[in-house]
PyMOL Python script that loads the backbone (N, CA, C, O; Angstrom):
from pymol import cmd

cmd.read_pdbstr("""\
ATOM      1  N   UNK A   1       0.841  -1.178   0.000  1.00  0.00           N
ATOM      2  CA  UNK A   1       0.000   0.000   0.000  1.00  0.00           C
ATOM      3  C   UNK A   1       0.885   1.239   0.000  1.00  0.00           C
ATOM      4  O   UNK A   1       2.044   1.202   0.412  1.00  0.00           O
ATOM      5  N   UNK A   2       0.179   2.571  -0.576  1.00  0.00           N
ATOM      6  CA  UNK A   2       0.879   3.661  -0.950  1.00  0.00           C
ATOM      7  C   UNK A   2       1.277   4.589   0.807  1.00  0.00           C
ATOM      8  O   UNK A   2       0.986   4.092   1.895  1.00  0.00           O
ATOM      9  N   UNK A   3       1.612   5.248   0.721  1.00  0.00           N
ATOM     10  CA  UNK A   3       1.506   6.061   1.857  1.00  0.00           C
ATOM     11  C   UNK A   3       0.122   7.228   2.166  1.00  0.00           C
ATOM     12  O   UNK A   3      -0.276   7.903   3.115  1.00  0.00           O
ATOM     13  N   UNK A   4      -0.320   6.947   0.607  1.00  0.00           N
ATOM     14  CA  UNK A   4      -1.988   8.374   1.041  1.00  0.00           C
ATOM     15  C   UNK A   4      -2.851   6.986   1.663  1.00  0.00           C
ATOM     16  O   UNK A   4      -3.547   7.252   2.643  1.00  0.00           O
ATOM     17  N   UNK A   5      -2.875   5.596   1.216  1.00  0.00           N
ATOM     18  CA  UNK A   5      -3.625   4.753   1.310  1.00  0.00           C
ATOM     19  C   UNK A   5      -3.960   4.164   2.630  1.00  0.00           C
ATOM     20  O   UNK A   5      -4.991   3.584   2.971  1.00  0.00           O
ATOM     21  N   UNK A   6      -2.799   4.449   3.359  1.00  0.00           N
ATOM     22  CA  UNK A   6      -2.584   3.962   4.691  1.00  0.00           C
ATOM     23  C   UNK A   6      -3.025   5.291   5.735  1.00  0.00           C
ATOM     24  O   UNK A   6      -3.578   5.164   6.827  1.00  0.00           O
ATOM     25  N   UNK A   7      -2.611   6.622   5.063  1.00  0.00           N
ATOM     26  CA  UNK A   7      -3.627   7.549   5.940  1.00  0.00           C
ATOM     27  C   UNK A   7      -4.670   7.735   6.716  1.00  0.00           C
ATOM     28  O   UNK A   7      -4.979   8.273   7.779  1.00  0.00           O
ATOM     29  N   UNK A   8      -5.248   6.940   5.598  1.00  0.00           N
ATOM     30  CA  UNK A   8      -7.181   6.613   6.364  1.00  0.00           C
ATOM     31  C   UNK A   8      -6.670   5.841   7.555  1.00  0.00           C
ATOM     32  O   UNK A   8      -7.573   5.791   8.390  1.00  0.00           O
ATOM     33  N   UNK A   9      -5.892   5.395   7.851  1.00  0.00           N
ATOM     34  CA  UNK A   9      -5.955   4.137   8.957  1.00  0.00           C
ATOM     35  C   UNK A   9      -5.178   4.857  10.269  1.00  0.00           C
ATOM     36  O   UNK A   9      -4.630   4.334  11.240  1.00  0.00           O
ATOM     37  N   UNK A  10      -5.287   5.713  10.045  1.00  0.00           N
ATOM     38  CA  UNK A  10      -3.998   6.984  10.924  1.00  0.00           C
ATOM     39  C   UNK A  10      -4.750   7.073  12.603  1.00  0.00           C
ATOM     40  O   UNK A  10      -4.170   7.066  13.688  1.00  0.00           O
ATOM     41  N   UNK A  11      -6.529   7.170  12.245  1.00  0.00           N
ATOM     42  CA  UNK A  11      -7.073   6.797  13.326  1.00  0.00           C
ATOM     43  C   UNK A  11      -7.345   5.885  14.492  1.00  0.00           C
ATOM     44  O   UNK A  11      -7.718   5.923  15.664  1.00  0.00           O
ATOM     45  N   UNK A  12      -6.886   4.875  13.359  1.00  0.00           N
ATOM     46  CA  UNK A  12      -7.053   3.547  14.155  1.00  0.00           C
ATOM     47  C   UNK A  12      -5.877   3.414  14.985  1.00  0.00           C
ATOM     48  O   UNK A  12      -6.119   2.763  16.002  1.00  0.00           O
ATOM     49  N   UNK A  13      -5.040   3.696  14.916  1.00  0.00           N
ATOM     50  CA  UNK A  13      -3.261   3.578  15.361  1.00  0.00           C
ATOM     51  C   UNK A  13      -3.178   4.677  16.701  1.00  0.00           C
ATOM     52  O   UNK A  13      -2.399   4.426  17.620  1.00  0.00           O
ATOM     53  N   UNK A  14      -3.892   5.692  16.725  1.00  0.00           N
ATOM     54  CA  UNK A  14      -4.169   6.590  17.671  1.00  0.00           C
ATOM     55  C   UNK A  14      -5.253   6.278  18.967  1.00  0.00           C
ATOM     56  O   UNK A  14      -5.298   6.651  20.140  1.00  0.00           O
ATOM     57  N   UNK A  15      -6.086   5.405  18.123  1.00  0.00           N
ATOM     58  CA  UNK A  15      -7.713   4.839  19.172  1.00  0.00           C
ATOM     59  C   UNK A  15      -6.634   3.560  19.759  1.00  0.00           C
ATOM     60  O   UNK A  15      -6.355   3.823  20.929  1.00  0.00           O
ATOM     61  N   UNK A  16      -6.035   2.422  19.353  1.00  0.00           N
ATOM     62  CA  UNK A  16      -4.950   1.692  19.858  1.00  0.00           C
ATOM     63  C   UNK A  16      -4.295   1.993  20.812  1.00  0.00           C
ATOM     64  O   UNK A  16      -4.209   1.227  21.772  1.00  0.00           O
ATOM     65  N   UNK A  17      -3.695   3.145  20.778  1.00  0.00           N
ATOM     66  CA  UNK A  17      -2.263   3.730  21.624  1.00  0.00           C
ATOM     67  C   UNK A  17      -3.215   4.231  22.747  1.00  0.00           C
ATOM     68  O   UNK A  17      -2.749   4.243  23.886  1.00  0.00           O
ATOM     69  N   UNK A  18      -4.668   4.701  22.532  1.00  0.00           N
ATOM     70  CA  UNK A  18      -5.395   5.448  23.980  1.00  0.00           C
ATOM     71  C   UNK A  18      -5.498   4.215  24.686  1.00  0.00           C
ATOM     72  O   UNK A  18      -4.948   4.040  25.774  1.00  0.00           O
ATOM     73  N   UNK A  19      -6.242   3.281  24.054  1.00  0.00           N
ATOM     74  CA  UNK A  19      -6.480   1.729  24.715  1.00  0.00           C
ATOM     75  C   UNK A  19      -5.465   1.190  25.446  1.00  0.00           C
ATOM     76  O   UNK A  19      -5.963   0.809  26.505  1.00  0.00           O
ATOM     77  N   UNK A  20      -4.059   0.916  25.419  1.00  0.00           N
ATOM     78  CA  UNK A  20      -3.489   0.889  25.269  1.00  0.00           C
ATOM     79  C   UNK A  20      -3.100   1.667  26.747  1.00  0.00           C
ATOM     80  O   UNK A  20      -3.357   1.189  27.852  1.00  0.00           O
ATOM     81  N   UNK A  21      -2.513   2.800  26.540  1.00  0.00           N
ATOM     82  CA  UNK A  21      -2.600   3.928  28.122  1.00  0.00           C
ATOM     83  C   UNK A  21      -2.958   3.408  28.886  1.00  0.00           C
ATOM     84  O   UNK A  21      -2.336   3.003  29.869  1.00  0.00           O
ATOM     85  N   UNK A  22      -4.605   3.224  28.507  1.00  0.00           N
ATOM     86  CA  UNK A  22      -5.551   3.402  29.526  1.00  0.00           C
ATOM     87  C   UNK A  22      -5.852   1.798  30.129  1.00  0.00           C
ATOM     88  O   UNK A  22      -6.707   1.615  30.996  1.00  0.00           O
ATOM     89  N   UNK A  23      -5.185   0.880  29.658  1.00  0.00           N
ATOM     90  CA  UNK A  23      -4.689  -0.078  29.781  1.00  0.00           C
ATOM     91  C   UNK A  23      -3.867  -0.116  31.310  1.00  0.00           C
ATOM     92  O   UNK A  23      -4.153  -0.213  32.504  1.00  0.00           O
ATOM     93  N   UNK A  24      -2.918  -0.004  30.625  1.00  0.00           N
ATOM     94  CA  UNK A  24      -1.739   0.533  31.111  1.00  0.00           C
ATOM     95  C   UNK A  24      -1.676   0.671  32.975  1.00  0.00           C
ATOM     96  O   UNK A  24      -1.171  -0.052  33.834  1.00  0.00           O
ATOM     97  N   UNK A  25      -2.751   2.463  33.061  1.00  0.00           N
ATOM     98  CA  UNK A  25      -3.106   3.376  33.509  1.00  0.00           C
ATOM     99  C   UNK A  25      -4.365   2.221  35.128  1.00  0.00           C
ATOM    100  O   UNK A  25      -4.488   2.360  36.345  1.00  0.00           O
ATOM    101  N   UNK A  26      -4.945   1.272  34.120  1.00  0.00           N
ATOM    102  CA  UNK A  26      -5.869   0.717  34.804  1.00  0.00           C
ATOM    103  C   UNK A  26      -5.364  -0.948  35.875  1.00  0.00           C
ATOM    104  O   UNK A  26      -5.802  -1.477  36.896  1.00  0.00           O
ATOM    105  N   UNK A  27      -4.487  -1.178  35.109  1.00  0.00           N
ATOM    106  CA  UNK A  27      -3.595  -2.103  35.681  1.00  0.00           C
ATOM    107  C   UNK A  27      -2.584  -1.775  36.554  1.00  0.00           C
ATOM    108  O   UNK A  27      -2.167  -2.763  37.158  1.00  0.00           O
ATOM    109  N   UNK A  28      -2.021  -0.703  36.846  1.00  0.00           N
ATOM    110  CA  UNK A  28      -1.199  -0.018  37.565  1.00  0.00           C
ATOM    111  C   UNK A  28      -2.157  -0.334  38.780  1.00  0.00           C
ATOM    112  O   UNK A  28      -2.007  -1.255  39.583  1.00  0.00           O
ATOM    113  N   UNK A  29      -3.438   0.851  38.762  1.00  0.00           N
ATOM    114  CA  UNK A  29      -4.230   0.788  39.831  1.00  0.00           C
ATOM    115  C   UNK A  29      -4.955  -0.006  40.348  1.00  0.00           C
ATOM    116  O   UNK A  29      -5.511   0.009  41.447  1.00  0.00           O
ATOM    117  N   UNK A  30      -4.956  -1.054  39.168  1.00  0.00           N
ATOM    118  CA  UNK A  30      -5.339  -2.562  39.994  1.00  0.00           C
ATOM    119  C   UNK A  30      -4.337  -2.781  41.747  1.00  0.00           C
ATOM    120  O   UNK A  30      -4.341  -2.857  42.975  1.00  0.00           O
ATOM    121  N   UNK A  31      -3.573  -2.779  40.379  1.00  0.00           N
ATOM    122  CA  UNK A  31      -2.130  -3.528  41.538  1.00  0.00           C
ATOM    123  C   UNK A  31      -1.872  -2.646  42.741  1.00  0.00           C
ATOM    124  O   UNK A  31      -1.590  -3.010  43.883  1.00  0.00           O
ATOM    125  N   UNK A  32      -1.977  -1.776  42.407  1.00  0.00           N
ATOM    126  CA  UNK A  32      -1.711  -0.834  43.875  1.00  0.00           C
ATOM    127  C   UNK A  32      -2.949  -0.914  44.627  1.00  0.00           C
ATOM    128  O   UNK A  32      -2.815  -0.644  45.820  1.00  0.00           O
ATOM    129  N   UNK A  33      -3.840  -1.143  44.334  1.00  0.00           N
ATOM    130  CA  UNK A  33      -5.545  -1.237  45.314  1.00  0.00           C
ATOM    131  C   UNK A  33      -5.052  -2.902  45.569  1.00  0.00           C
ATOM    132  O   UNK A  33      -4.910  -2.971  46.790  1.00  0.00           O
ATOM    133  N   UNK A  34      -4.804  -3.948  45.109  1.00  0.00           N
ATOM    134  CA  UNK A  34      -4.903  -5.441  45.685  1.00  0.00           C
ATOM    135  C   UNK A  34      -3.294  -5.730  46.387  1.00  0.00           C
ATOM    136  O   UNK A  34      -3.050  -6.849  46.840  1.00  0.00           O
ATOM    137  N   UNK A  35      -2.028  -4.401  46.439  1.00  0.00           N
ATOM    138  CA  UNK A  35      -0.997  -4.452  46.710  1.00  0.00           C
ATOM    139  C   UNK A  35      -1.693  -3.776  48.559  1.00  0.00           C
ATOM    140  O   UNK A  35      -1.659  -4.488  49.562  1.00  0.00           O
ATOM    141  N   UNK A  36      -2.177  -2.495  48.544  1.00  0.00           N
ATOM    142  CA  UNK A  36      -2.953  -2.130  49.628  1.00  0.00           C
ATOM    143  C   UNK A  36      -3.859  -2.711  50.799  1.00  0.00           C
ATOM    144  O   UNK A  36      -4.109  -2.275  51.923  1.00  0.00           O
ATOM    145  N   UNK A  37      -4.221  -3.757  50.177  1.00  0.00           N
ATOM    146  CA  UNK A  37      -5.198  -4.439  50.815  1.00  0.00           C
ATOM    147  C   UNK A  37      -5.138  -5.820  51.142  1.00  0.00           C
ATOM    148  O   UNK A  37      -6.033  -6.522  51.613  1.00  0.00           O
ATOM    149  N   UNK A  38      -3.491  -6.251  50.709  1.00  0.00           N
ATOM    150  CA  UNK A  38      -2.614  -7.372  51.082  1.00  0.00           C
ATOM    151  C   UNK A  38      -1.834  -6.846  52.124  1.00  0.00           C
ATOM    152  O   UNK A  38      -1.529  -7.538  53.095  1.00  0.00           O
ATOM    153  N   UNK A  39      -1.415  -5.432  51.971  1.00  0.00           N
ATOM    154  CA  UNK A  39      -0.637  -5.034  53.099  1.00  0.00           C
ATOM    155  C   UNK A  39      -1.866  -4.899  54.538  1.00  0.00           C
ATOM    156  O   UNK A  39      -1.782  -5.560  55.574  1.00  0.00           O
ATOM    157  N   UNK A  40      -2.763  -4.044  54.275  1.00  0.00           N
ATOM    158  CA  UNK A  40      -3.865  -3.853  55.286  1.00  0.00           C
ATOM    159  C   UNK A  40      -4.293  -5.488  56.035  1.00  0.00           C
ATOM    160  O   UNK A  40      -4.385  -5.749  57.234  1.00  0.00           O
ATOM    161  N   UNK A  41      -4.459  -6.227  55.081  1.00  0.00           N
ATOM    162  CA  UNK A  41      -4.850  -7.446  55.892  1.00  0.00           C
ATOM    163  C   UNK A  41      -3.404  -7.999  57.159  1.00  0.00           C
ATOM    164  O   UNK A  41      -3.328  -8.223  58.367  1.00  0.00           O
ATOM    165  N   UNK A  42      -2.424  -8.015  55.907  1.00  0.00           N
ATOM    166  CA  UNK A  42      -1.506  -8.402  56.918  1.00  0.00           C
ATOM    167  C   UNK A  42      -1.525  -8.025  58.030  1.00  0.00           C
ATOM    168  O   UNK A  42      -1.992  -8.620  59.001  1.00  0.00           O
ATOM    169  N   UNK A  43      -0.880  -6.719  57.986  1.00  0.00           N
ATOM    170  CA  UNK A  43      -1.284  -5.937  59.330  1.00  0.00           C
ATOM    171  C   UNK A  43      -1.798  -6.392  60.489  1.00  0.00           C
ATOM    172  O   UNK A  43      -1.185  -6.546  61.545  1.00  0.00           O
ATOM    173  N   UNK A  44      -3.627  -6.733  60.137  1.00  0.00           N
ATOM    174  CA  UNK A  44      -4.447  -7.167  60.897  1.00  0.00           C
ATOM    175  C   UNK A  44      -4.807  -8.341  61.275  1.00  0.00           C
ATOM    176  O   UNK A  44      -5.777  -8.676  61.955  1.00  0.00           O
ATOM    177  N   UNK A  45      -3.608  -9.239  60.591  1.00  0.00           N
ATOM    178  CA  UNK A  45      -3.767 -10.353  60.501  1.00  0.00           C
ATOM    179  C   UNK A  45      -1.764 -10.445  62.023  1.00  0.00           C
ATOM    180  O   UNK A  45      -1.660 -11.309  62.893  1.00  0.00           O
ATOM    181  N   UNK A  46      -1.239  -9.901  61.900  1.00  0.00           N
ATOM    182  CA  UNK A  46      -0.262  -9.784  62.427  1.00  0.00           C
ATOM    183  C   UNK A  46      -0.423  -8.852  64.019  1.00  0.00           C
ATOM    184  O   UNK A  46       0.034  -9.344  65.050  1.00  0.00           O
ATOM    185  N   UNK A  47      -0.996  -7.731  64.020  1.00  0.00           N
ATOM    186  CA  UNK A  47      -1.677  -7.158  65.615  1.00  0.00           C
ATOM    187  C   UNK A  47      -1.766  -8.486  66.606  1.00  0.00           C
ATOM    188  O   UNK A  47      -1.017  -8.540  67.581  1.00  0.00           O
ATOM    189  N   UNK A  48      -2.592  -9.427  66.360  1.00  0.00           N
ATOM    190  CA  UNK A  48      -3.081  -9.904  67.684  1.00  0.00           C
ATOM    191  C   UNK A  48      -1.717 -11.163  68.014  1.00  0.00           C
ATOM    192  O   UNK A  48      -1.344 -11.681  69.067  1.00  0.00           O
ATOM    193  N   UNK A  49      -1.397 -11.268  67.043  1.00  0.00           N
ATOM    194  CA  UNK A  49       0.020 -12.602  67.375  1.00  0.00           C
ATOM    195  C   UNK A  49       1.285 -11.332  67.932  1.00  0.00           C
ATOM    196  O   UNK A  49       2.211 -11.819  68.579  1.00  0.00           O
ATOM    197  N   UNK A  50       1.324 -10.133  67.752  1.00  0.00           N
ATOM    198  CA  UNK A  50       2.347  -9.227  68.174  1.00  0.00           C
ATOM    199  C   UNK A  50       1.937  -9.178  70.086  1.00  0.00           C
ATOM    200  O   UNK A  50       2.658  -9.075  71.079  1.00  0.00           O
ATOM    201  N   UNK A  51       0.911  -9.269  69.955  1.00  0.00           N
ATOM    202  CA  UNK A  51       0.688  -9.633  71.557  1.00  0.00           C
ATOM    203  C   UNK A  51       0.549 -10.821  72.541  1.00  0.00           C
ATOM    204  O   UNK A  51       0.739 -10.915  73.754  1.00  0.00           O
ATOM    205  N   UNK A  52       0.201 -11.585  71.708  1.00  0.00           N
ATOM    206  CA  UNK A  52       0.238 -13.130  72.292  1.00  0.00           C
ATOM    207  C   UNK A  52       2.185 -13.401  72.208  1.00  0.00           C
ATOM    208  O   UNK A  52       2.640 -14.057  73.146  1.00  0.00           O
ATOM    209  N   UNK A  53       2.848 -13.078  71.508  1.00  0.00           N
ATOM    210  CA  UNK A  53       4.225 -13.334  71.516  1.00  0.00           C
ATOM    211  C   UNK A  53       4.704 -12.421  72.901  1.00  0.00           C
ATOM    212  O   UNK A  53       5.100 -12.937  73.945  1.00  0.00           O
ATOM    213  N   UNK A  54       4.596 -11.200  72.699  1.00  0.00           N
ATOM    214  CA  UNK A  54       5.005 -10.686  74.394  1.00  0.00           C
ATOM    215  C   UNK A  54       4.123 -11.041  75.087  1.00  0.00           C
ATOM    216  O   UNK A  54       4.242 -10.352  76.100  1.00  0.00           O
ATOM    217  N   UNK A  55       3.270 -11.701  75.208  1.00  0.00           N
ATOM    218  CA  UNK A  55       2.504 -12.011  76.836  1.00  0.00           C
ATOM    219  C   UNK A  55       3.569 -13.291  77.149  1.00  0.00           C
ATOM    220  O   UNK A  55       4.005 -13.491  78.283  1.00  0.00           O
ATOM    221  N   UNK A  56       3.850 -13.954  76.226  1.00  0.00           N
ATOM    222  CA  UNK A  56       4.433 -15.229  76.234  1.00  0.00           C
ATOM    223  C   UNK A  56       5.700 -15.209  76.754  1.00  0.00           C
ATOM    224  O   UNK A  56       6.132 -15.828  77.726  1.00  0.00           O
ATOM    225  N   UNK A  57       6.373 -14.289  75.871  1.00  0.00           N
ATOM    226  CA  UNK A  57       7.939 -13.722  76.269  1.00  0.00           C
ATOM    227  C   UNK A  57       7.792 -13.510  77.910  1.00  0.00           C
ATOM    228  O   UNK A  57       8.544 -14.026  78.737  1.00  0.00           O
ATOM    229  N   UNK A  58       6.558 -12.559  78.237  1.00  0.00           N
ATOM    230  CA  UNK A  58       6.704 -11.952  79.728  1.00  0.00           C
ATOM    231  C   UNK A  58       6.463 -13.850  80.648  1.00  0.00           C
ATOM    232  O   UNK A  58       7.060 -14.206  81.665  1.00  0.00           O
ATOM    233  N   UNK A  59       5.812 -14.385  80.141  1.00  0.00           N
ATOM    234  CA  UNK A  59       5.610 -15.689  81.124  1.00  0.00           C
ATOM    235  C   UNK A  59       6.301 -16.332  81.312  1.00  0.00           C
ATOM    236  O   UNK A  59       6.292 -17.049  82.313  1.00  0.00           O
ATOM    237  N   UNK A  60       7.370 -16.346  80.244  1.00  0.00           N
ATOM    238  CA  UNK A  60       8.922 -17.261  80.122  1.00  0.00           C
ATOM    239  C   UNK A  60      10.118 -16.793  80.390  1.00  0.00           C
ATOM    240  O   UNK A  60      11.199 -17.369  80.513  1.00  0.00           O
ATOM    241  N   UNK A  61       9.692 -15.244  80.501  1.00  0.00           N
ATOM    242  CA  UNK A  61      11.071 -14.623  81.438  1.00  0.00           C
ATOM    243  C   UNK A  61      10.696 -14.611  82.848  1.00  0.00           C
ATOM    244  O   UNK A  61      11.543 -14.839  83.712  1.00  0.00           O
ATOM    245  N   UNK A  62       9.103 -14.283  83.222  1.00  0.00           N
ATOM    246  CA  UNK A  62       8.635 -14.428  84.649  1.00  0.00           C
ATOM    247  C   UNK A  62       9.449 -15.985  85.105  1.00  0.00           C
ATOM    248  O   UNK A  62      10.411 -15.997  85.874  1.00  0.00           O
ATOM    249  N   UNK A  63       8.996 -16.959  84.618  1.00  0.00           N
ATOM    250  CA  UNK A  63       9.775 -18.165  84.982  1.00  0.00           C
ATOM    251  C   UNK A  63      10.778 -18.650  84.748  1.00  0.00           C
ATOM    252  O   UNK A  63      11.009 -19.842  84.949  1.00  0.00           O
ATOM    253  N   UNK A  64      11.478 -17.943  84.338  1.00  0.00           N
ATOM    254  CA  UNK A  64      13.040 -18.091  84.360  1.00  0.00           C
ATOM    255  C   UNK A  64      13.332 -17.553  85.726  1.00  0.00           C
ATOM    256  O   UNK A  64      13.588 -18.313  86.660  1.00  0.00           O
ATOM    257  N   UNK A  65      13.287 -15.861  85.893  1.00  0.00           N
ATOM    258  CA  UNK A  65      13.263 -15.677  87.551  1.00  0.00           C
ATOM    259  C   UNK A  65      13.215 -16.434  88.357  1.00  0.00           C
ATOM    260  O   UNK A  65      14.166 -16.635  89.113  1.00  0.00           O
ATOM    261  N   UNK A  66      12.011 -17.114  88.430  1.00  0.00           N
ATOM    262  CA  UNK A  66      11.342 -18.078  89.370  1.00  0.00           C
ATOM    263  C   UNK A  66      12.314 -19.267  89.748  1.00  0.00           C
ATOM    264  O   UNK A  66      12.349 -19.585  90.936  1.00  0.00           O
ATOM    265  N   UNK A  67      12.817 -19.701  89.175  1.00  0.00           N
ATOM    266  CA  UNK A  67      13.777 -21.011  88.793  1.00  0.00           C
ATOM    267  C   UNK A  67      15.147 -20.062  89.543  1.00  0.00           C
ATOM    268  O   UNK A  67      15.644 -20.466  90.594  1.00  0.00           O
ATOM    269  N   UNK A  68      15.601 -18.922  88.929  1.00  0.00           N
ATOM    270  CA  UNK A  68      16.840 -18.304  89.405  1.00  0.00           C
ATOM    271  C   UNK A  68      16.910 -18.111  91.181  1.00  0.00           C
ATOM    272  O   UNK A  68      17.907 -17.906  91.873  1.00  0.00           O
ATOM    273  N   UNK A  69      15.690 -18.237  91.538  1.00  0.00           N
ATOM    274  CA  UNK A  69      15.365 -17.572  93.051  1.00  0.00           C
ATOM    275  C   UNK A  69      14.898 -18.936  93.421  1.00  0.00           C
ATOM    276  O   UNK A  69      13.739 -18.633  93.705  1.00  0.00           O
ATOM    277  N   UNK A  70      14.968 -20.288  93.633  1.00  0.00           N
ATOM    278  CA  UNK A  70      14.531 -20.986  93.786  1.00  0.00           C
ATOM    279  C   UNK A  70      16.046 -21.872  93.746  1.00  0.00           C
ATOM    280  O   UNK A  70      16.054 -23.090  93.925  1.00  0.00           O
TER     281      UNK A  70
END
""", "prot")
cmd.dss("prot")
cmd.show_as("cartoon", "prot")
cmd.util.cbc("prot")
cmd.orient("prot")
């Protein structure tokens, strides 16, 4: 094909490249909203074992004492 012939098609190559972006643009913010909300769970999934580990720590150093004084 000539180069005037392929002109007409000049649109299509432009509607592509938006798709394309916006593509792009929409997958980014996927990942950062299901990257967010992997971190948020963790989090909340990690709080209540951050306290059961020091209550534990405090019961196993309490009885270590215990043993030292004994």
């Amino acid at each position: 094909m000539r180069h005037e012939e392929l002109q007409q098609f000049s649109h299509v190559n432009k509607k592509s490249l938006d798709q394309y972006v916006n593509f792009r643009e929409n997958l980014k913010n996927c990942r950062e909203d299901e990257l967010n909300l992997m971190l948020t769970q963790v989090a909340e999934y990690k709080e209540p074992w951050k306290e059961l580990l020091k209550d534990n720590i405090y019961i196993y150093m309490y009885g270590m004492r215990q043993r030292e004084w004994y």
